[in-house]
C-alpha positions in Angstrom: 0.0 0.0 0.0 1.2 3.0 -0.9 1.9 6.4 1.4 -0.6 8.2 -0.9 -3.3 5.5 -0.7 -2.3 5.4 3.4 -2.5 8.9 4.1 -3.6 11.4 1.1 -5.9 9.9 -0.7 -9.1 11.7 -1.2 -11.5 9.0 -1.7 -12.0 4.7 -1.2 -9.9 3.5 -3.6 -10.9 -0.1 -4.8 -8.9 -1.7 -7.6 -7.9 -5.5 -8.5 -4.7 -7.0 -7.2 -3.7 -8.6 -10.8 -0.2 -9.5 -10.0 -1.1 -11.2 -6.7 -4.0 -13.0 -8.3 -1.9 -14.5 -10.8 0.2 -15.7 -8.2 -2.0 -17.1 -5.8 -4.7 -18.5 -8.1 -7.6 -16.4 -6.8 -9.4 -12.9 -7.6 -8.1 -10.1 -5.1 -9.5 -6.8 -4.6 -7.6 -3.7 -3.1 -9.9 -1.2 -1.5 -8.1 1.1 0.5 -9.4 4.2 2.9 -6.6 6.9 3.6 -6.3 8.8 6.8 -7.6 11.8 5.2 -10.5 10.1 2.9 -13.3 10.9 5.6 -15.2 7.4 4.0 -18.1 6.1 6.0 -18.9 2.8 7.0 -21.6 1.9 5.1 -19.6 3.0 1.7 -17.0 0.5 2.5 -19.5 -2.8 3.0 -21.2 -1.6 -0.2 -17.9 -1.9 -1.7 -17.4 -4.8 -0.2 -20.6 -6.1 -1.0 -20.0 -5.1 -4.4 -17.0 -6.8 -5.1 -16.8 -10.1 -7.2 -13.3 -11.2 -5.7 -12.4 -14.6 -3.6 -10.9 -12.2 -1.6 -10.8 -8.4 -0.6 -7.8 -6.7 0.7 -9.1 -3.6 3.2 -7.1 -0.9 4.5 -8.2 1.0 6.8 -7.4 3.8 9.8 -6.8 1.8 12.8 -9.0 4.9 14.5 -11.5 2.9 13.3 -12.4 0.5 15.7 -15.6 -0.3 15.5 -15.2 -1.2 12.1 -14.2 -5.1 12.1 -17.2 -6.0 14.2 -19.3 -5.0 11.1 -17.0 -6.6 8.7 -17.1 -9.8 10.5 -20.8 -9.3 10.6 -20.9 -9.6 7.0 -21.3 -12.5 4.6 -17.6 -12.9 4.1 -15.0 -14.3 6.7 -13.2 -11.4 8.3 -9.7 -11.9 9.1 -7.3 -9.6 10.9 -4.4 -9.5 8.8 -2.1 -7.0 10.2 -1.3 -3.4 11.8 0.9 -0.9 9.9 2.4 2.0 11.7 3.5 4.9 9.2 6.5 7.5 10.2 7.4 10.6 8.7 10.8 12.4 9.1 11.8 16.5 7.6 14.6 16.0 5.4 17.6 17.1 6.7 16.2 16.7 10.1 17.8 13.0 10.4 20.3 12.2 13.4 22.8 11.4 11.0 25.9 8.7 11.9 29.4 9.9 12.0 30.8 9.0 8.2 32.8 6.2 8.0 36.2 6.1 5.8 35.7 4.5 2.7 32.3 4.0 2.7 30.2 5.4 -0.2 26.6 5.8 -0.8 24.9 6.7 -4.0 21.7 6.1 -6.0 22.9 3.5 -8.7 20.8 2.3 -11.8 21.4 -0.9 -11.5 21.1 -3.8 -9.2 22.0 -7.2 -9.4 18.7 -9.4 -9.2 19.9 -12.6 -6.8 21.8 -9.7 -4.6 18.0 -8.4 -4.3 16.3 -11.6 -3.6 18.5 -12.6 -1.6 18.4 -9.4 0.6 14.8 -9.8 0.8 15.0 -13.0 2.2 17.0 -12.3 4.4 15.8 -8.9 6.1 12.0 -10.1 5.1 11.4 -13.3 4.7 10.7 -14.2 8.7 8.5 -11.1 9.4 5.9 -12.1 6.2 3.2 -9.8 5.1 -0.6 -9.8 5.4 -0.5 -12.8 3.1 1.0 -14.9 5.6 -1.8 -14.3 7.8 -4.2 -16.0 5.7 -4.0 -20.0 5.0 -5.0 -19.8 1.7 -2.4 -17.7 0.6 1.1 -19.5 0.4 4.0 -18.1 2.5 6.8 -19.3 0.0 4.5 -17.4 -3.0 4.2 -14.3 -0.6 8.4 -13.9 -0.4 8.4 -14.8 -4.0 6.1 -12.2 -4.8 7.8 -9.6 -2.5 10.5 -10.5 -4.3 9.6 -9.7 -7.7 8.2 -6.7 -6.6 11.1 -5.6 -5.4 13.4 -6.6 -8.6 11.1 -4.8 -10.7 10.6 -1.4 -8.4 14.3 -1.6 -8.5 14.6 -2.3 -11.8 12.9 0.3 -13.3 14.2 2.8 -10.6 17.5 1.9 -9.0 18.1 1.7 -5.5 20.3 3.8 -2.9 23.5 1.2 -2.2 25.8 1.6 1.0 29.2 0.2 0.2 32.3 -0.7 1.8 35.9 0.0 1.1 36.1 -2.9 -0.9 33.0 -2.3 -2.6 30.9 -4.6 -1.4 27.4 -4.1 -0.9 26.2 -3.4 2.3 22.9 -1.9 1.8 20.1 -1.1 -0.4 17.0 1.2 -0.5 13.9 1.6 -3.5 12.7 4.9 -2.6 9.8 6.4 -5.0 10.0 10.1 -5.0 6.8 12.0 -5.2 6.1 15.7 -5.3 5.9 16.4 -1.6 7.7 13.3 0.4 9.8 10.7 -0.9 8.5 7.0 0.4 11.5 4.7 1.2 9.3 1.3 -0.2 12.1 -1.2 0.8 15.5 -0.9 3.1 17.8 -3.8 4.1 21.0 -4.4 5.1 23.0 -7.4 4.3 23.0 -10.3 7.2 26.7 -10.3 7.5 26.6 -6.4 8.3 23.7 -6.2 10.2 24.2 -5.1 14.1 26.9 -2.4 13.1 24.9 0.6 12.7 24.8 0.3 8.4 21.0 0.9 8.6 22.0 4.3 9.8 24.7 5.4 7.0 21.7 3.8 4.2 19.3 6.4 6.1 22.4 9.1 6.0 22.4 8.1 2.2 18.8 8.6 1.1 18.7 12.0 2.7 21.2 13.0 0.6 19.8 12.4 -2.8 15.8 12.7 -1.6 14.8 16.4 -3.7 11.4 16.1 -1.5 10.7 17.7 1.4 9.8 14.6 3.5 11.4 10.9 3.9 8.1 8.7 4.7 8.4 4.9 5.6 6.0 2.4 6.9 6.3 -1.2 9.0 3.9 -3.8 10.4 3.3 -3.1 14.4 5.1 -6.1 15.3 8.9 -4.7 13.4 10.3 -3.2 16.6 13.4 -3.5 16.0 13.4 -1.3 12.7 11.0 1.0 14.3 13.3 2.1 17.4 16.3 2.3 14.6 13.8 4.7 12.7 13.2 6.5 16.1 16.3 7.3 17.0 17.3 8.8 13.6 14.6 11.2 14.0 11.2 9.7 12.6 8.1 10.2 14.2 4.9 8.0 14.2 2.0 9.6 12.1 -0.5 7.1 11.5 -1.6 3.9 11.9 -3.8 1.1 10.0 -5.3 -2.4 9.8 -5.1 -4.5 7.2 -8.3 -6.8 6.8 -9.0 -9.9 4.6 -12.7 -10.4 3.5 -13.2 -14.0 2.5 -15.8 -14.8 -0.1 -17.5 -17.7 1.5 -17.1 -21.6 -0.7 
């Protein structure tokens, strides 16, 4: 879910998830309500109610709390899927790391794809996403898909790399760059460096090329550990939502 469709977005948005229905075998529907959309209820269950799909994907502000009582009310099965906690940061504002010798950082065009999945894996692969919550969806098709998401985001984009003296990489970042905030979509560092403050210098990194105003990020409620790394560079927590499957019922 993007930060727009989290946060900015005027209106529900409702479209089909094509590349996950491929993947999984069954019709999925997006519908998303952004902190600022103002929707009602009873516009979301006639979307829901609306909607052809095995299976709808729903956002929403987690503000909303009487909402999954009337979801699970419905015809479909309602499962809790996950929490998302979105934080927002003033570029230049960051609590940067003292630069390290021989370490460079820059956005590169280019990105070798088994250094991607691999990275994903490995940063990603134990934490899952909402898809994992679900036993009809399969966890190794979830990575895989997280996966080529991230090889084609990269690919048509590049990604911010940390390196070492030796030119290894460390780090990598997909950021997408809109007019007002710049959304860092994916940030990893390599297992071997991880524990020695790299996630700090990648942060460090992105500031420096971001043009926006804002660096924006988000993480399921449960990713502590990135979240307090986020924290002490300076991010603040902005919003929060649920993520809700609606199961067609067989």
């Amino acid at each position: 879910m993007s930060w727009y469709d989290a946060l900015e977005a005027g209106e529900l948005t409702v479209r089909p998830s094509v590349d996950a229905a491929k993947r999984f075998g069954v019709a999925i529907d997006r519908m998303s309500v952004s902190a600022s959309a103002g929707t009602p209820l009873a516009e979301v269950l006639a979307a829901v109610e609306k909607s052809t799909a095995d299976v709808v994907v729903l956002r929403y502000p987690a503000r909303e709390t009487t909402w999954f009582a009337a979801l699970a009310d419905g015809p479909r099965q309602a499962l809790l899927a996950d929490a998302v906690t979105g934080w927002a940061l003033p570029v230049g504002k960051g609590r940067r790391p003292a630069p390290l010798a021989g370490f460079t950082a820059q956005l590169e065009p280019e990105v070798d794809d088994d250094l991607v999945d691999d990275l994903v894996a490995d940063v990603f692969g134990d934490s899952g996403n909402h898809y994992c919550s679900n036993p009809m969806f399969d966890r190794a098709l979830a990575l895989a898909g997280r996966q080529e998401w991230a090889r084609r985001r990269i690919g048509a984009a590049g990604a911010v790399v940390l390196r070492g003296p030796d030119r290894r990489v460390l780090a990598l970042a997909a950021v997408d760059e809109q007019r007002s905030w710049t959304e860092i979509q994916l940030a990893g560092v390599v297992p071997a460096e991880q524990g020695r403050g790299r996630y700090g210098h990648l942060l460090a990194a992105i500031e420096d090329v971001c043009t926006t105003r804002r660096l924006v990020v988000t993480a399921q409620a449960h990713q502590i550990g990135i979240q307090r790394v986020w924290s002490r560079y300076g991010f603040e927590p902005v919003h929060n939502l649920l993520t809700v499957h609606l199961v067609a019922a067989t």
